[in-house]
C-alpha positions in Angstrom: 0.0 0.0 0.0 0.8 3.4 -1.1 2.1 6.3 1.6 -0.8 8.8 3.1 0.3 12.3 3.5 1.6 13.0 7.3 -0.9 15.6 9.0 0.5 18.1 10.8 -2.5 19.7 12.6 -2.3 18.7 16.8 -4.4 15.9 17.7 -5.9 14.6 20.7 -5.9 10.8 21.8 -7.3 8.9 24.9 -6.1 5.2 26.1 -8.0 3.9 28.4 -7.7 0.4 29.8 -11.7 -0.4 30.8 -14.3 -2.6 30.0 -15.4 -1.1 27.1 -19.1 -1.0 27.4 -18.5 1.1 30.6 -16.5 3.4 28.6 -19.2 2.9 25.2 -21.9 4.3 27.8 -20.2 7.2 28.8 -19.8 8.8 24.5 -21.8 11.1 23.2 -24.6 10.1 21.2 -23.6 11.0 17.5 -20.0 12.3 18.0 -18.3 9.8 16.3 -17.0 9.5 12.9 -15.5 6.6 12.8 -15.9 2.7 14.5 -13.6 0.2 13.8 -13.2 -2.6 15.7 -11.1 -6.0 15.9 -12.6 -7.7 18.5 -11.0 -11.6 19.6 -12.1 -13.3 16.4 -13.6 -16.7 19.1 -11.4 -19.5 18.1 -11.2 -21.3 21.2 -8.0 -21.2 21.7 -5.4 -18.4 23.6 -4.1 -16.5 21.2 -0.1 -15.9 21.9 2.5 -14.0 20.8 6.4 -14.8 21.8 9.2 -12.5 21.7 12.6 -13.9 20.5 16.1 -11.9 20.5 18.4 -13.5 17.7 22.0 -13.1 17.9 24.9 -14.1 15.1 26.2 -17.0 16.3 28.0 -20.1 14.0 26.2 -22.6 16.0 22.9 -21.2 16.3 19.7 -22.9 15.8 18.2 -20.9 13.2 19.5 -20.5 9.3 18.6 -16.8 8.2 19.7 -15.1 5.0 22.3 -16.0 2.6 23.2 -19.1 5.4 24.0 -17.2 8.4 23.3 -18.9 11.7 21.4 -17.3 14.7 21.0 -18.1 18.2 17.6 -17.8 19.4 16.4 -16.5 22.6 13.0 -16.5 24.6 12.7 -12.9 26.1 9.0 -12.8 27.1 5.3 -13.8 25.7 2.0 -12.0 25.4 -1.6 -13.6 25.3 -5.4 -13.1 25.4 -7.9 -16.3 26.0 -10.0 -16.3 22.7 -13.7 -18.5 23.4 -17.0 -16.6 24.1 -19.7 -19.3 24.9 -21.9 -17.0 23.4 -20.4 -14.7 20.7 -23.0 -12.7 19.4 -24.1 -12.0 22.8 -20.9 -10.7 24.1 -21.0 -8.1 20.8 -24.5 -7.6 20.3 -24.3 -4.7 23.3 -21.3 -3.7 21.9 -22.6 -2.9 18.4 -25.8 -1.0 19.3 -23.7 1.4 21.3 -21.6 1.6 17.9 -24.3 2.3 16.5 -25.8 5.2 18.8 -22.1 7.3 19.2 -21.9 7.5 15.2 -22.5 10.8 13.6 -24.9 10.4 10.9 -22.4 10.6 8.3 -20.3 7.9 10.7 -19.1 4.4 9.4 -18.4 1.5 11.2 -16.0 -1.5 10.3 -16.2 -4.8 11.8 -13.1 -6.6 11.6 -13.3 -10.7 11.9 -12.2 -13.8 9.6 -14.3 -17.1 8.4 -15.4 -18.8 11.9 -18.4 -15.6 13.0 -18.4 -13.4 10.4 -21.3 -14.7 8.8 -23.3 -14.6 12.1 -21.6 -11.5 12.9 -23.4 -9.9 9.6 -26.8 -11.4 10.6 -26.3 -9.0 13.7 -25.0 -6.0 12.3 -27.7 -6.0 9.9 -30.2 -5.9 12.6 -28.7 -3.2 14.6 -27.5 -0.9 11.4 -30.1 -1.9 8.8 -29.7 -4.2 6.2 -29.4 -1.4 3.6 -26.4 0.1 5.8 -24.4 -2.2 4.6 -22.1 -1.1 2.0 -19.3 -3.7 1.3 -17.9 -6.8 2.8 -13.7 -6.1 2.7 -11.5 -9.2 2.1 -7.8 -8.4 3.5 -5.8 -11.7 1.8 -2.0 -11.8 3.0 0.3 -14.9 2.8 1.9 -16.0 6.0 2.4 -18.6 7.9 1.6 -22.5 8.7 -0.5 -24.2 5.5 -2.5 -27.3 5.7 -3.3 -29.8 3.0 -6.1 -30.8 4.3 -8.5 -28.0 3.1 -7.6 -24.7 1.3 -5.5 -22.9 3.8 -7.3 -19.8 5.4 -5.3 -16.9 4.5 -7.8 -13.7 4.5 -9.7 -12.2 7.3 -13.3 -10.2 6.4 -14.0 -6.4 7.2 -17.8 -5.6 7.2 -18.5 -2.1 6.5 -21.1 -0.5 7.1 -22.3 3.6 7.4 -24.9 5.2 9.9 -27.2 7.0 7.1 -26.5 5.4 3.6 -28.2 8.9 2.3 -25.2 10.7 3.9 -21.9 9.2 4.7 -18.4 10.2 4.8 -16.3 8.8 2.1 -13.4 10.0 0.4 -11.7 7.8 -2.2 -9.2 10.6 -3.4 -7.4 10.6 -0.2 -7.1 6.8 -0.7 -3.7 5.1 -1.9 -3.7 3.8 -5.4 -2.5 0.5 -6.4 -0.7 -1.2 -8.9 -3.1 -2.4 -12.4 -2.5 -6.3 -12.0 -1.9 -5.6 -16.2 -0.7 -2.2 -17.2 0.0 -3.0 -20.6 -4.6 -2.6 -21.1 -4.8 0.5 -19.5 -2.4 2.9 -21.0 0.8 4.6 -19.8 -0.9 7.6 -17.5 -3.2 5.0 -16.1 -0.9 2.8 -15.0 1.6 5.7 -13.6 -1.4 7.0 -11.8 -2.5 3.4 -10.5 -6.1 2.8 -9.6 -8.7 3.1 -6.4 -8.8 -0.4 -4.2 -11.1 -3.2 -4.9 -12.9 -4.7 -1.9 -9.6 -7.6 -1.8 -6.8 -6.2 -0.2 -3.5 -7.7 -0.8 -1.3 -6.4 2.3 1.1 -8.7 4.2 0.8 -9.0 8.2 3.0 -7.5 10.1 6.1 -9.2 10.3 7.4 -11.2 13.0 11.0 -9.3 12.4 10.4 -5.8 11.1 10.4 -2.4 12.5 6.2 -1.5 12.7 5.9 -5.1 15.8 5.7 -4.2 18.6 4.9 -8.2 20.1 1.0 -8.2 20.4 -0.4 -11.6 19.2 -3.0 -10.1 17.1 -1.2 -6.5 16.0 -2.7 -5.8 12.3 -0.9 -3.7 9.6 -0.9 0.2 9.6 -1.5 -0.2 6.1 -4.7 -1.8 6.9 -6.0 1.0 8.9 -4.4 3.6 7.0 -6.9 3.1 4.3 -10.1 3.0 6.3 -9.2 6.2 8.8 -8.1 8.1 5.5 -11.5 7.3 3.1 -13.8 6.6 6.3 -13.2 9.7 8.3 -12.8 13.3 8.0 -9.6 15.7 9.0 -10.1 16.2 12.5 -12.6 13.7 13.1 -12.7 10.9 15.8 -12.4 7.8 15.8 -13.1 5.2 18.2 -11.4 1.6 18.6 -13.2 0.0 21.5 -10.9 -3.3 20.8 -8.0 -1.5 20.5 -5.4 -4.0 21.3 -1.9 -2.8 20.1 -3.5 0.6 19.2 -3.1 0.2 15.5 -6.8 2.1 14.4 -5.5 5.2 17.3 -1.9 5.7 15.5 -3.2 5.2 12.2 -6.0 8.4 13.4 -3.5 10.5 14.9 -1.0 9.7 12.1 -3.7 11.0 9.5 -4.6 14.0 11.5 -7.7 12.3 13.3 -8.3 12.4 17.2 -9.2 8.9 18.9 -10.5 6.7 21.4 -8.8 3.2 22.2 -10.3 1.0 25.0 -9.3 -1.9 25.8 -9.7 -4.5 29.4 -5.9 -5.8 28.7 -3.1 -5.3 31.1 -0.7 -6.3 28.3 -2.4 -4.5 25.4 -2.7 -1.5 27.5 0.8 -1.9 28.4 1.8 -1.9 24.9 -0.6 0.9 23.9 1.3 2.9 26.4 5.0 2.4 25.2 3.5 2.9 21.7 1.9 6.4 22.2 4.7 7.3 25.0 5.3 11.1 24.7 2.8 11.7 21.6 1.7 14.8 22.2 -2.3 15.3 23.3 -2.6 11.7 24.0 -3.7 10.6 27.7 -3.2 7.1 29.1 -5.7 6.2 31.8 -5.9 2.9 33.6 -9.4 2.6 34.8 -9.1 -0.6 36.1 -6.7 0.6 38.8 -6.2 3.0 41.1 -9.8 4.1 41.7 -10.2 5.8 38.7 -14.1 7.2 38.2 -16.6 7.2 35.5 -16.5 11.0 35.7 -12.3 11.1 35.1 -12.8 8.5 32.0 -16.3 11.2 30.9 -13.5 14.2 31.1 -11.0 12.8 29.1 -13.4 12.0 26.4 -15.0 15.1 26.5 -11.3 16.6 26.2 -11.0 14.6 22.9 -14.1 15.6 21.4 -13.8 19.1 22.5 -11.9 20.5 19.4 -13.9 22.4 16.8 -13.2 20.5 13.7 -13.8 21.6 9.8 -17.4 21.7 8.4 -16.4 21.4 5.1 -15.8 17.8 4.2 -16.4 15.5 1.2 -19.5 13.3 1.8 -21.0 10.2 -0.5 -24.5 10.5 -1.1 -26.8 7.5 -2.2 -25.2 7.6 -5.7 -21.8 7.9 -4.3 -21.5 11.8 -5.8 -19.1 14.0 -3.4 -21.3 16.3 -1.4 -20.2 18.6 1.7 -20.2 17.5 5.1 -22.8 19.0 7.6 
């Protein structure tokens, strides 16, 4: 995926470590402009992450590029349990607050894979409207273990929806272009300029050994997020990520220019979220889990988030998808 253009306007943020209907029941009704979540995906199993330090070594028990040996060593693990008896009842709460703290030009993205998406839809459509629903995202990478006993599952699904399909916020021109799969059809200037994303997202996951990990077991790409913040919210909008684990959706909004919300009832993700956002101007870290913290403190901070005014004069789709203004 293409580069977004760094905003330099300020922008507020809020971390706060909560269960995150508490926190859902304290927003606004209609001050949000963008939901996305990523909640635990219910596989039944605990999902886990370990860290590993590799050092040079001739005797080592790993072979990386061009032959070199490594030495491998365990330097710490992070994990979340990931089984809901009841699935759709844990988010069903969830999604109708969504729901009520979207603007009417809001969107909301619902991030899952194959084992509850389709369930998943049944509910969104009854809490959004079945007409809300604009496009069902399929983010396909290619990493990691492969059976051959089935087709391995290698994509994950992102249900998008909008608040008002007569008036949402979309804006595929600050969108990164991609590659033509064949240039040679399309012409020279075409293929220079690239074209607007289909609804399959070829991005890889973020790797075990680069720069953008940060060692949480279910971390997704700021590539990903990138895209939705950029054509699913406005410049100095909010948005909110009430499953924020790692705190991908928050940097990808403050990246862009955006303010957000992350919640999240992780010690370990909060404790991540922390280091990541560590002396980002504007952005507040506040464990509500500990140390007493009230309703009222967690009420303030968002209020301090939402507080900024923010430009009236955005692009908006219509029904038709023409480019209207924001009100």
């Amino acid at each position: 995926m293409g580069e977004y253009v760094l905003a330099m306007t300020p922008n507020a943020g809020l971390v706060v470590r909560a269960d995150n209907l508490d926190v859902l029941r304290l927003v606004p009704d209609g001050s949000i402009d963008l939901v996305y979540i990523d909640p635990p995906f219910n596989t039944g199993h605990r999902q886990k992450r370990t860290q590993l330090r590799t050092v040079r070594d001739r005797g080592g028990d790993r072979v990386g590029f061009g032959g070199m040996r490594y030495r491998t060593t365990r330097v710490g693990s992070r994990s979340f349990g990931d089984a809901f008896d009841d699935y759709l009842a844990f988010l069903e709460p969830r999604i109708v607050e969504a729901h009520r703290v979207l603007r009417r030009s809001g969107s909301f993205y619902l991030h899952l894979d194959y084992r509850e998406v389709h369930y998943a839809k049944v509910l969104v459509d009854r809490v959004f409207g079945r007409d809300s629903f604009l496009n069902e995202i399929v983010w396909a990478y290619d990493y990691g273990a492969r059976t051959r006993r089935r087709w391995p599952a290698k994509h994950d699904d992102i249900l998008f929806y909008v608040k008002d399909r007569n008036r949402y916020h979309f804006d595929a021109d600050a969108v990164d272009r991609i590659p033509y799969m064949a240039p040679g059809l399309v012409g020279a200037e075409k293929a220079a300029r690239g074209k607007l994303p289909t609804d399959t997202w070829w991005h890889t996951i973020v790797s075990p050994t680069g720069k953008e990990k940060l060692g949480y077991p279910t971390q997704k790409p700021m590539g990903v997020l990138k895209r939705i913040v950029a054509a699913s919210s406005p410049r100095g909008g909010v948005v909110l990520d009430f499953f924020a684990g790692s705190g991908t959706a928050g940097d990808a909004a403050s990246a862009l220019g955006r303010r957000f919300v992350a919640v999240d009832e992780s010690q370990e993700a909060f404790d991540v979220m922390r280091r990541r956002f560590a002396g980002r101007p504007g952005v507040v870290c506040l464990d509500a889990q500990r140390g007493g913290k009230a309703a009222i403190e967690v009420a303030d901070e968002i209020a301090r988030v939402l507080e900024p005014d923010r430009e009236a004069d955005q692009p908006v789709a219509d029904a038709d998808g023409a480019t209207g203004r924001r009100r």
